[in-house]
Steps between C-alpha positions, in 0.01 A plus 500: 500500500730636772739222487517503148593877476748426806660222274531760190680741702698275626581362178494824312767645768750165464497553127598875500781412670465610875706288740349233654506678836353782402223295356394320817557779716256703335257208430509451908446904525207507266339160660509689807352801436255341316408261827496812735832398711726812571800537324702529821434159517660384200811602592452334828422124316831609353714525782338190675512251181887593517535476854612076421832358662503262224449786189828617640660268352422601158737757461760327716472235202523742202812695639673147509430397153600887410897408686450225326465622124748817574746266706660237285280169661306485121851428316642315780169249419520487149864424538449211723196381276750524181781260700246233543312531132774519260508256251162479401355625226325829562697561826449848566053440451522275727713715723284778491218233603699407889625809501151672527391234691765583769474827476129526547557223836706819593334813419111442504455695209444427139582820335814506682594162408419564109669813528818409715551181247392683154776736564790307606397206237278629206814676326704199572232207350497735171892503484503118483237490205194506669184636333379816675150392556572138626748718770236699583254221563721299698580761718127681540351199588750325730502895697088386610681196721527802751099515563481122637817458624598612876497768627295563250352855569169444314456150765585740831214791358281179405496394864438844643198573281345099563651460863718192430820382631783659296715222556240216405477710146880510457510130510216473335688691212832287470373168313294689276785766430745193422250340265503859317866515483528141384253548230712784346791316538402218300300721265879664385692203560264387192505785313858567477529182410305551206624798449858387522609806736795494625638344815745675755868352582486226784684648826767242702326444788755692701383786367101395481605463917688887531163634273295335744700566803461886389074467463463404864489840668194566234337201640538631846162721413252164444685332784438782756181600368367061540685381801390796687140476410482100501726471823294716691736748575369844338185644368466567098542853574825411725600249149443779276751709740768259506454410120541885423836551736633121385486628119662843595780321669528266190491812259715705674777241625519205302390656138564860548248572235476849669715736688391522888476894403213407238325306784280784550410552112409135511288515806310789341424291188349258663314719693351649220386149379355417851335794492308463227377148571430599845276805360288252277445268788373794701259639263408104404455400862226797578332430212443119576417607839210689347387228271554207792257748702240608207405115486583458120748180642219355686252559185803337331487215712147406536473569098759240456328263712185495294659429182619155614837498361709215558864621654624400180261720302577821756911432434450549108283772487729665748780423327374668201412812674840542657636436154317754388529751789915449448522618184417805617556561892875408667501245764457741821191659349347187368567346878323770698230551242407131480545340783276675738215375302653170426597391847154430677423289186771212553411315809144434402577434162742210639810674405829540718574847503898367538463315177282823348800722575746351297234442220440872506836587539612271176230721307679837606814274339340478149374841567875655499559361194169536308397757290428809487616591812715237649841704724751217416400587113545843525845461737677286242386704178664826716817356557568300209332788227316206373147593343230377748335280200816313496488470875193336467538257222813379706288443830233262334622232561585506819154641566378182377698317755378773766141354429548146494698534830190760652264195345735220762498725776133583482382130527756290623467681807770275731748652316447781632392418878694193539801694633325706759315269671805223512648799706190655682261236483 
């Protein structure tokens, strides 16, 4: 009876709108007062579930991708992705497909990536002829690359919460990132085919070589942020560093998308944005310390255990759930609020927690671009003025091809874990 009035509070608070912070924070306050643990020590858990070398690099990672979208490196990939894709028929879809797809190898972040893209090309696909709601689609879903793909924020706060190796998930992430990508691509290479959209002018390949000459300081970012991690030669925090001063650098001296005396006003905004991710983790981390310490994961566990599942069995049922719990929770909150419970589960059920994160992490993809409450939905309605119904009937889809991919990486595992352990054994 407890739990269940715990779940309709929780529940009942989500849907009258208070942020997701506030909502675990005061779940964690109420759990325990409840349990008899001084408040003092809340705040306590706080300050030692943040005190992480590799949560550091969080924000480092978010106030890149923000020089990033304010600095130029978005059109500077589009541009390079146009110079190689012109001539075929629906050009500018299948631009906004790489162009995502480097972008989120860049950035980390999904919203970013839909939003950085769906400015500089959503106006420009409708120009040409394209239907709103197909340029809406295209763009929404190619933004969730950003969740798989490394440095994929969501795979750094996976590792923290289950204790694996950060880098082992970001190769983990690549092949099953590329087989996303690729499906899109060949999803709009058919469709503007059949739709007979229209294909941009082919480039000499002098210029296709001065576009791409242009796009490499952008591609300093990946290049800093892998070498240094996979050469042994910084931390992830010390990556996230050197990716945030690398796309400064690029923003500031090769695009100029900002004036060094708006540095500051940039630096604030993505402050603001770190902030408030780093306030949900805070409130999200003390309140799976509580549950990891009531027991409920270990009820969890040995409850599991007695049904008999087969691992295949214990992937779609979880699958479902996390379908479910993304249509209404962001990926942060769904991360901390899930995984605490989930983690002791995987070993003895027989399943790699390595392979497990990028499962889980593909479900926070579909769950960015699901109803009712999917970000990369409500991004592109805002900046295009688009109703959100239209939004939606544009992203089907490609939220069919989210599921058959999430169906490949669930249980075809090797895709997923052959890369890591050719490096790492």
């Amino acid at each position: 009876m407890a739990i269940a009035g715990f779940l309709l509070l929780f529940i009942g608070l989500l849907a009258a709108g208070m942020p997701i912070f506030l909502v675990l924070g005061a779940c964690a306050a109420i759990l325990y007062f409840l349990s008899g643990q001084p408040m003092i020590g809340l705040a306590q858990n706080m300050i030692d579930q943040l005190n992480s070398t590799t949560l550091m690099a969080l924000p480092l990672f978010v106030m890149a991708a923000t020089f990033m979208r304010r600095g130029g490196v978005a059109q500077a990939l589009v541009d390079v992705s146009a110079a190689w894709l012109g001539g075929i028929k629906g050009s500018l879809g299948l631009v906004a497909v790489v162009s995502c797809a480097l972008f989120a190898a860049i950035s980390g972040s999904s919203v970013a990536t839909a939003l950085a893209m769906g400015t500089i090309l959503a106006p420009a696909m409708m120009e040409r002829g394209y239907p709103r709601s197909f340029v809406l689609g295209v763009l929404g879903a190619s933004g969730t690359i950003g969740v798989v793909i490394p440095p994929s924020l969501a795979l750094i706060l996976y590792g923290i919460v289950t204790e694996q190796s950060v880098p082992r998930l970001f190769l983990a992430g690549i092949l099953p990132g590329l087989l996303q990508a690729g499906a899109f691509f060949l999803w709009v290479l058919y469709y503007a085919r059949r739709k007979d959209f229209p294909a941009e002018p082919t480039m000499p390949m002098r210029d296709r070589l001065r576009v791409t000459s242009k796009a490499l300081p952008a591609m300093l970012v990946p290049t800093v942020v892998m070498v240094g991690i996979y050469g042994g030669l910084v931390t992830i925090t010390e990556a996230a560093a050197l990716a945030a001063v690398t796309a400064l650098l690029a923003s500031l001296v090769v695009y100029r998308g900002f004036a060094w005396t708006r540095t500051l006003e940039v630096v604030a905004e993505g402050l603001a944005s770190a902030g408030v991710i780093m306030l949900i983790i805070a409130t999200a981390l003390v309140f799976g310390h509580w549950m990891t310490g009531s027991g409920v994961p270990a009820r969890f566990v040995e409850f599991a255990a007695h049904q008999g599942l087969a691992t295949w069995e214990f992937l779609l049922i979880i699958n479902i759930v996390l379908l479910i719990i993304g249509c209404f929770l962001e990926v942060v909150g769904t991360l901390l609020l899930v995984m605490p419970i989930l983690a002791p589960v995987l070993i003895p059920l027989g399943v790699n927690p390595v392979h497990f994160g990028i499962i889980f992490t593909h479900n926070m993809e579909v769950g960015l671009v699901h109803p009712p409450v999917g970000l990369n939905l409500y991004v592109l309605s805002t900046i295009s003025d688009a109703p959100i119904g239209e939004v939606i009937r544009g992203i089907l889809p490609f939220l069919i091809v989210l599921l058959i991919v999430l169906g490949l990486i669930t249980y075809v595992p090797i895709m997923t874990l052959w890369l890591p352990n050719a490096i790492f054994g």
